[in-house]
C-alpha positions in Angstrom: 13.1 13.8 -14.7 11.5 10.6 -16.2 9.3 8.4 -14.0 11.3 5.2 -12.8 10.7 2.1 -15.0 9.6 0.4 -12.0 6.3 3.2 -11.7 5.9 2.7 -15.2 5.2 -0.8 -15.2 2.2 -0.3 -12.9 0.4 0.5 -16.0 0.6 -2.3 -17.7 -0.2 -4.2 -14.4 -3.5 -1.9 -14.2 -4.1 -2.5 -17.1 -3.8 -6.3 -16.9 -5.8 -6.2 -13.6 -8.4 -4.2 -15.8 -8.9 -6.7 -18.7 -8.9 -9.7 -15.8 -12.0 -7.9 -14.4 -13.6 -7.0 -17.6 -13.4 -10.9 -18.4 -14.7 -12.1 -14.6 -17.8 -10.1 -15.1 -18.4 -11.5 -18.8 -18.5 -14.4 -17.4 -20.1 -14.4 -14.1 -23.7 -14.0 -13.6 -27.0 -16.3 -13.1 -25.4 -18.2 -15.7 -21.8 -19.1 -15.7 -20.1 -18.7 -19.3 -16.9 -20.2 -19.6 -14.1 -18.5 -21.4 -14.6 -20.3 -25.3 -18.7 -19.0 -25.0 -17.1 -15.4 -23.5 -14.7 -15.4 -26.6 -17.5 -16.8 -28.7 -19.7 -13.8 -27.7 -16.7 -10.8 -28.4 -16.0 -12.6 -31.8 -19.8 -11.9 -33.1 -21.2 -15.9 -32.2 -25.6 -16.0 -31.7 -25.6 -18.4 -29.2 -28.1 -17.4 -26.0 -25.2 -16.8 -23.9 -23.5 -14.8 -26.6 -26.5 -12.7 -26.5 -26.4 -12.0 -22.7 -23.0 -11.6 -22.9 -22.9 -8.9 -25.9 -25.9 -7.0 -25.0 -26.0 -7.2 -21.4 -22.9 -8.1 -19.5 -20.6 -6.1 -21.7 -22.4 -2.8 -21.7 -22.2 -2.9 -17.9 -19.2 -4.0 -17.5 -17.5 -1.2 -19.5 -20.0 1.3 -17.9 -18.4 0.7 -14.8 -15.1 0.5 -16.4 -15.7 4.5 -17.6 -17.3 5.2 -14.6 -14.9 4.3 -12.4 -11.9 5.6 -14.2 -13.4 9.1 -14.7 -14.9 9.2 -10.8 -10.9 8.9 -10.3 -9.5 10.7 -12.5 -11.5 13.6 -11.7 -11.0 13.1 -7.8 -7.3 13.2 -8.4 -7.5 16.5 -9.9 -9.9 17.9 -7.2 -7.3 16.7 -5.0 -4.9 19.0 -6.4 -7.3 22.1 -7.3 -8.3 22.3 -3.8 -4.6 20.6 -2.0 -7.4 19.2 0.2 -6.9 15.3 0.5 -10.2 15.0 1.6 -11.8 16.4 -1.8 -13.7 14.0 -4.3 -15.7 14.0 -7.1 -18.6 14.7 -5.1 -17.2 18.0 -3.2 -18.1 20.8 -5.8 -21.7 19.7 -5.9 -21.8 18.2 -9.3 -23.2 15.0 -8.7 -26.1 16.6 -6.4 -27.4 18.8 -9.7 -27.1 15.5 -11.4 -29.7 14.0 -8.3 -31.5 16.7 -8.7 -32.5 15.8 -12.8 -32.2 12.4 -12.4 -34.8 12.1 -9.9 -36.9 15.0 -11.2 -37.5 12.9 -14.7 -38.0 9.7 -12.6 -40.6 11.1 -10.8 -42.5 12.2 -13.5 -42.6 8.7 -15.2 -40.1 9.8 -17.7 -38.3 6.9 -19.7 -34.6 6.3 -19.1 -32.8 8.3 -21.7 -34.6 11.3 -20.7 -33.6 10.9 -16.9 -30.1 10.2 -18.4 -30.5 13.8 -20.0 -32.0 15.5 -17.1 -29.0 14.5 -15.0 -26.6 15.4 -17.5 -28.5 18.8 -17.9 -28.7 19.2 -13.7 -25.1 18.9 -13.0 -23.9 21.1 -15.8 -26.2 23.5 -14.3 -24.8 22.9 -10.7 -21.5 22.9 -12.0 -22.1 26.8 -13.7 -23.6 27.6 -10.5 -20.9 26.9 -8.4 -18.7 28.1 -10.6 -20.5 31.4 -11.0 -21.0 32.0 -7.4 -17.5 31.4 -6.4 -16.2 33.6 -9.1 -18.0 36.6 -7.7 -16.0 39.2 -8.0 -13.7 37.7 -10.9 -11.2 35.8 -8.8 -11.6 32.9 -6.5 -9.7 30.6 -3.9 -9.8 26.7 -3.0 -11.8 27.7 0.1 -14.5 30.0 -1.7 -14.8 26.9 -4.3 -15.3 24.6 -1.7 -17.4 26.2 0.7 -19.6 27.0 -2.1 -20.1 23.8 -3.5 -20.6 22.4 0.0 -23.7 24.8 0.3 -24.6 24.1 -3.3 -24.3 20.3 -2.5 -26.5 21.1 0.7 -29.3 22.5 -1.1 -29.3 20.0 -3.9 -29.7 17.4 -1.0 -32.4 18.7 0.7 -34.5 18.9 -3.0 -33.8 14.9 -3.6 -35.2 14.7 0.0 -38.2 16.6 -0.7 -38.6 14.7 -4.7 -38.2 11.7 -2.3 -40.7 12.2 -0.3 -43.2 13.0 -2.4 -42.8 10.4 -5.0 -45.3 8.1 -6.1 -44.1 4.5 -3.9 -44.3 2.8 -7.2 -40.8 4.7 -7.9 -39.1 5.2 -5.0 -37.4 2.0 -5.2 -36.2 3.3 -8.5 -34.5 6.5 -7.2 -33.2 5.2 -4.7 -31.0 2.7 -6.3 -30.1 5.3 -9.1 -28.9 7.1 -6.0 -27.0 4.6 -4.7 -25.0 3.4 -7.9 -26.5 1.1 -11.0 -24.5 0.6 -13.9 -27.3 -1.9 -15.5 -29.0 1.1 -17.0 -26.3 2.3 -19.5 -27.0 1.1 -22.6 -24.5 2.8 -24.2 -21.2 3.1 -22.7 -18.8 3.4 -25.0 -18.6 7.1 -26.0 -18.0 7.5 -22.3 -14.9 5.2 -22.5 -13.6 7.4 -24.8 -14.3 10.4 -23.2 -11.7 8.9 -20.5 -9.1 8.1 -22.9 -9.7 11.8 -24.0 -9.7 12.8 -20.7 -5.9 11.2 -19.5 -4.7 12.4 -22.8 -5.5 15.9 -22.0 -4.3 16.2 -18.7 -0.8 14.2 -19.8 0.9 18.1 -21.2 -0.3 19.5 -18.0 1.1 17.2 -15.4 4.3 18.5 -15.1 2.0 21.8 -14.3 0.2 20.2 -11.9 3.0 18.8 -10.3 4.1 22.5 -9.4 0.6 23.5 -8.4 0.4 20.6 -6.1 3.0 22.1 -3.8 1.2 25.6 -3.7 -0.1 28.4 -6.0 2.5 31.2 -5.0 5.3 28.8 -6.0 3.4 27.9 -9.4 3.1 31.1 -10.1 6.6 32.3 -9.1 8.1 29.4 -11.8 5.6 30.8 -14.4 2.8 28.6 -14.4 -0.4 30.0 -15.6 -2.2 29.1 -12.2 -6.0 31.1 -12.7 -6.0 29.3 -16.2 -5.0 26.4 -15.3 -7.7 26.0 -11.9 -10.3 26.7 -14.3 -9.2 24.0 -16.6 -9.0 21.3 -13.8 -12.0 22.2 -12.4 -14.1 22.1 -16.2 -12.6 19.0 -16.8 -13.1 17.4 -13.5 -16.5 18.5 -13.4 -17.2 17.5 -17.0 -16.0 13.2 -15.7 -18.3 13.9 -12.8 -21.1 14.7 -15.1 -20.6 12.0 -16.9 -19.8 9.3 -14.7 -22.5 10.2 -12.5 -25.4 10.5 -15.5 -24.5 6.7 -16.2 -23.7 5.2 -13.5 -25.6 6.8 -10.7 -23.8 8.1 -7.3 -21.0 5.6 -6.5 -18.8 6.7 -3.9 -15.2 7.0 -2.5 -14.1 5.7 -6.1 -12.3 9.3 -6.5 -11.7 9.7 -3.1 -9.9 6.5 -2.0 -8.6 5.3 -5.4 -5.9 8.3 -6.0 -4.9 7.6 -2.5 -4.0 4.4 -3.2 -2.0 5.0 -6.2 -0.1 7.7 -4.7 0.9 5.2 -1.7 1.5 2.8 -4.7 3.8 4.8 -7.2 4.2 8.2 -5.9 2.7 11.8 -6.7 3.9 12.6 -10.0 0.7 13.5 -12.0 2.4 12.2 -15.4 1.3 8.4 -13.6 -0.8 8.9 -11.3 -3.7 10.3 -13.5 -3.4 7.5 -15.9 -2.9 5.1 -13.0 -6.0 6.1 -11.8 -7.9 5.8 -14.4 -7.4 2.3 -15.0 -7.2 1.8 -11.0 -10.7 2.9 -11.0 -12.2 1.3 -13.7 -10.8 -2.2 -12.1 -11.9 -1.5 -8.9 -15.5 -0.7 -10.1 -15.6 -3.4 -12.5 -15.2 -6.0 -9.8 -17.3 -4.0 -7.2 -20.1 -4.5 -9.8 -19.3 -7.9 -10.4 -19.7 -8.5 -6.4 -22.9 -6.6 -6.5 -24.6 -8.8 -8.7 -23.0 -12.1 -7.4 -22.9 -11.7 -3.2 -27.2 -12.0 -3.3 -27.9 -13.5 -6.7 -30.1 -13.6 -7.9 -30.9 -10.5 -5.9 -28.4 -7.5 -7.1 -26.8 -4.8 -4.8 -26.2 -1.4 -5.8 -22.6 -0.9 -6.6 -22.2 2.3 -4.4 -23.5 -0.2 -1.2 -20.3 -2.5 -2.0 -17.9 0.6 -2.7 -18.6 2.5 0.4 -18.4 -1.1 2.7 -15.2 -1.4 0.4 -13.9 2.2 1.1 -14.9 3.1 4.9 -12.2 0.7 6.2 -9.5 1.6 3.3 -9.7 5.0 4.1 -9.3 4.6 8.1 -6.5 2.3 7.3 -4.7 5.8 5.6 -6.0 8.0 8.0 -4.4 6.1 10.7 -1.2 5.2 8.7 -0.1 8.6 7.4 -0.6 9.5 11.2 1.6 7.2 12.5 
C-alpha cells in the first residue's frame, strides 16, 4: 500500500525546514549578512562577507547538515536491527573507535586531516571488532550484537579516559570539544552529503523489508525475507554513517536516538518515509543546533553536542512519559 499523501508532504516540509536553516546559519554569525550579500556569496561575488560566507559558514553548515542526517538515518535502522527503541548510533561502539583515533592523532600533535583519518580508521576497526566478536560462531542475535558493542563501547571509553589524562594541557581543550561535537573543523563536507543521499537511496528497495523485520525476525523469515543478509546490511551501512558522521563532526548525541522518534510520532513507522524523513529531520535539527552554538555566547562558541543533549534530555522524557500514558 502507498504512503498517504498527507505523510508524503512531510518531505517537502523537511525539506523546506532544511533550506530555512541552511540560510539562518549563512547568515548569522559575529557579523550579520543579510539575504542579497548571502545570495551574493552562493552566486560566486568577492566581497569580505562573501568570503566568510563561502569558505566558512557554508562548509559548516552542510557539515552539520550530513552529520545530522546520517546520525539519524543510521539510528533509525539500529532501531530496527536491534527492535530496541533505546538503540542509537552510538550503541554498537562505533563512535568510541572513532574517540579512540581521533584523540590518539590529537595527542600526538598530529594536524587535522590526519586525526580526521585516524578516526575514520578507529571506528572501522571497532566496527570489525564488534562485528567479529558477535559473529563467533557464524550466527548472531540483537542481544549478542548489543552486549558486545556495549563492552566494546566500555573499553574504548576507558582508553579516551586514559589518552585524557595524559595529554599534554596545551590539547586537552582540543579533545575535549572534538568529543563533544564541532562541525567548524570539516573543511570538506560535501562528499559526505552525498554519501547521505546515497545512503536513503539504498535503503528505499529495502524498506518494505524492513518494514517486516520491524515486527520480528521469525515473521520476516516465515514471508521470505532474507533476514541474516539483510541484519548484516543494516548494520554495515549504519555503521558506515556513524563512521562518517562522527569523523567530521565529532560525538553529537541523541541526533539518532531522539530524531526517528519524532518522525515516527509525526508520520508513522513505514520505513519507505521515515528513513528519508529522517534524514532531512536530522540535518535541520543539527543545522540550527549549530547555529545556536555559535550564537547563545558569541562570540564565545558551544559545542553542538552541549546544545543537542540540553535539546534532547527533556524530548526524550516527554516520550518516555507519553507512550506510557
Amino acid at each position: 500500500m502507498p504512503p498517504r499523501a498527507s505523510v508524503l508532504l512531510a518531505l517537502p516540509a523537511l525539506l523546506l525546514a532544511g533550506l530555512a536553516a541552511l540560510a539562518w546559519a549563512l547568515a548569522s554569525g559575529e557579523t550579520h549578512a543579510d539575504w542579497s550579500s548571502v545570495a551574493d556569496a552562493l552566486a560566486g561575488g568577492t566581497a569580505f562577507d562573501a568570503a566568510v560566507i563561502r569558505e566558512l559558514r557554508l562548509p559548516r553548515a552542510v557539515a552539520a547538515y550530513a552529520g545530522g542526517g546520517m546520525l539519524a538515518v543510521a539510528g533509525a535502522l539500529m532501531q530496527v536491527l536491534l527492535r530496541n527503541p533505546l538503540a542509537d548510533p552510538y550503541v554498537l561502539g562505533v563512535s568510541g573507535g572513532a574517540a579512540v583515533g581521533a584523540l590518539g592523532a590529537l595527542s600526538l600533535g598530529l594536524s587535522a586531516l590526519s586525526a580526521d583519518a585516524c578516526a575514520f580508521a578507529g571506528a572501522l576497526a571497532a566496527m570489525l571488532l564488534v562485528f567479529g566478536l558477535a559473529r563467533g560462531d557464524g550466527s548472531w542475535t540483537q542481544t549478542r550484537l548489543l552486549l558486545t558493542g556495549v563492552i566494546v563501547a566500555a573499553g574504548c571509553g576507558a582508553v579516551v579516559t586514559l589518552m585524557l589524562s595524559m595529554a599534554h594541557d596545551a590539547r586537552v581543550h582540543s579533545m575535549l570539544f572534538w568529543l563533544m561535537g564541532d562541525a567548524s573543523a570539516a573543511g570538506r563536507p560535501w562528499p559526505a552529503l552525498v554519501l547521505l543521499a546515497l545512503a536513503v537511496l539504498a535503503c528505499l528497495p529495502l524498506a518494505r523489508d524492513l518494514n517486516v523485520l520491524a515486527r520480528g525476525a521469525l515473521g520476516a523469515r516465515a514471508l521470505g525475507v532474507a533476514v541474516e543478509r539483510l541484519r548484516l546490511v543494516i548494520y554495515l551501512l549504519a555503521s558506515l554513517l556513524t563512521a562518517v558522521a562522527v569523523t567530521m563532526i565529532g560525538t553529537v548525541g541523541f541526533v539518532g536516538l531522539i530524531v526517528p522518534h519524532l518522525v515516527r510520532l509525526a508520520i508513522g513507522n513505514d520505513q519507505r518515509v521515515l528513513l528519508p524523513a529522517s534524514a532531512l529531520a536530522g540535518g535541520a535539527l543539527l543545522v540550527l543546533a549549530d547555529t545556536a552554538a555559535r550564537l547563545v555566547l558569541s562570540p564565545l562558541q558551544l559545542p553542538v553536542g552541549v546544545l543537542t543533549a540540553l535539546i534532547g534530555v527533556p524530548v526524550f522524557l516527554f516520550l518516555l512519559a507519553r507512550h506510557y500514558r
